[in-house]
N, C-alpha and C positions, 0 to 999 in steps of 0.2 A: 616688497612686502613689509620691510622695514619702517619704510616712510608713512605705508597707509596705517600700520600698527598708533604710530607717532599722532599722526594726524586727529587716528579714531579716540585717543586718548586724547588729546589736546581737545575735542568736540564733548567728551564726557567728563572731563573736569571743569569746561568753560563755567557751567552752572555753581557747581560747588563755589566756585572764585567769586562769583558775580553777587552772589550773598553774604559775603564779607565775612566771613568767617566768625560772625558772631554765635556765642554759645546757645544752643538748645537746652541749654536747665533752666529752669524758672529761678526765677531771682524771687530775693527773698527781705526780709526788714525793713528799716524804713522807707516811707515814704516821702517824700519831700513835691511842696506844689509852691507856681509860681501861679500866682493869681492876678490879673491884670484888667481894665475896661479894651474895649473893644473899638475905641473911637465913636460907638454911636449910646445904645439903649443896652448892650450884652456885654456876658463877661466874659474872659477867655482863661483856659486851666492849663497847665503842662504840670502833670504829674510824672516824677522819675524817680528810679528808685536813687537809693545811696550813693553805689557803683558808677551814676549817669544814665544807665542806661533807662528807656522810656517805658512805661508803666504799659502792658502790654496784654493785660489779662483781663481788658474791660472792664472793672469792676465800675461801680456807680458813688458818686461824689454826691455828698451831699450839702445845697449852697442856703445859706441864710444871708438878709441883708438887711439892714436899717439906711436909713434916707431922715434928711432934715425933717420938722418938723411932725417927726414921731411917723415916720411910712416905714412900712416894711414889706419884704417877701421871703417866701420860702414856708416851711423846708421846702425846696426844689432838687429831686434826684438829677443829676447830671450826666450824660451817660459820653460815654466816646463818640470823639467828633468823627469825619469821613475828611479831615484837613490832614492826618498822620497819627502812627501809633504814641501814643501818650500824651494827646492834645484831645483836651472836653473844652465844649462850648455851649453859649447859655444866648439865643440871641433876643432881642427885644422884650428884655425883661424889667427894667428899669426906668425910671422916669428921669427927665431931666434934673440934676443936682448932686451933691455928695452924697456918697454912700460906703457904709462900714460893710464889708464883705467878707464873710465865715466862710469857707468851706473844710468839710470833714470826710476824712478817708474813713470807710468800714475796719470793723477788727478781721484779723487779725493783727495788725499794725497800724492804731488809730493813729491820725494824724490831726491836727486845728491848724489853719493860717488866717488869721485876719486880716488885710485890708483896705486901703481908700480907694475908691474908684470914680471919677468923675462922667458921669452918664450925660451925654449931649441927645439935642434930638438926631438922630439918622440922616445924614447928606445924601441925596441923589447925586447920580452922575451926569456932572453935565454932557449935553449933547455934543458930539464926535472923539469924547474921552474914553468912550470905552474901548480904544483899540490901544490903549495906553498903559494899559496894566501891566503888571508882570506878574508873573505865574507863581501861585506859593511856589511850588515843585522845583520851578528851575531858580527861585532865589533862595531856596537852603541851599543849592548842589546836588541835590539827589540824580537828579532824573538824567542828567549827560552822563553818570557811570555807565548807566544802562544802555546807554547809546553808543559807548564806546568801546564797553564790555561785547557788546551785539556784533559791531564795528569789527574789532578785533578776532574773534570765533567766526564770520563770515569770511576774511581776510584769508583765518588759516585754514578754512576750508575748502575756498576754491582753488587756495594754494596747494593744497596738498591734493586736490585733483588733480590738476594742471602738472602734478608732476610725478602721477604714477600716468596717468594717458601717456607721456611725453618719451618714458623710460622705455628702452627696447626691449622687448620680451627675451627672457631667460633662453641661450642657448642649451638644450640638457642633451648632458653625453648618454652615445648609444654605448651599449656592450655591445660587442664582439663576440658572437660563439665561435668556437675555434674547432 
């Protein structure tokens, strides 16, 4: 009964672990962005707070830009990419050439970053390259925790079948009436 205790524990902590123990309070102050071109026509954002940690609470960026010969765009709202939490993206917004790049965090904790970005036109991929890629998810590291956290919690689990099945059942003493 011990072991399945152990086991049942071990299958309801798995999750708690697997989430890294990062805090549940909303972060708070500044905000700091890394503003970058995109290799083609878009811009790419990582907003994080102070701390490091990634901007989380969706708010909307707002992107201005100037381009040689007097072009410009924006204001453009920016909103949260579907690439990871604290990464906003802007895609084919830009025309070939330099470009001075504003972007502004809302109050309560405005933020301004300005700058350079050089906009190419957009490269196709050539034919039979696209099995070539590599996967954002698995080039930060994220995604093999999960698979190994997964790994792991399936391990102790059939293990910890495997060995209450295997245990001989309890002998239990009779009384004696006398």
């Amino acid at each position: 009964m011990r072991l399945l205790r152990i086991v049942l524990a071990t299958l309801l902590a798995a999750p708690l672990v697997a989430v890294g123990g990062q805090p549940a309070a909303a972060h708070g102050g500044k905000v700091t962005l890394e503003v970058a071109g995109d290799g083609g026509a878009g811009v790419t954002i990582r907003a994080r707070y102070e701390d490091g940690h990634p901007v989380d609470n969706g708010m909307r960026l707002v992107l201005n830009g100037t381009g040689e010969g007097g072009r410009s765009v924006g204001p453009v709202q920016v909103g949260p990419s579907n690439e990871g939490v604290g990464f906003y993206r802007v895609g084919s917004l830009l025309s070939p050439g330099d470009w001075e790049i504003t972007v502004d965090t809302p109050p309560p904790n405005p933020t301004r970053v300005t700058t350079s970005v050089r906009a190419r036109v957009p490269q196709s991929v050539p034919p039979g390259a696209a099995g070539a890629s590599v996967d954002a998810a698995d080039e930060g590291g994220g995604s093999w925790w999960w698979l190994l956290g997964g790994a792991v919690v399936l391990v102790a689990g059939v293990g910890g079948l495997v060995a209450v099945r295997r245990r001989p059942a309890p002998v239990l003493a009779r009384s004696r009436r006398r």
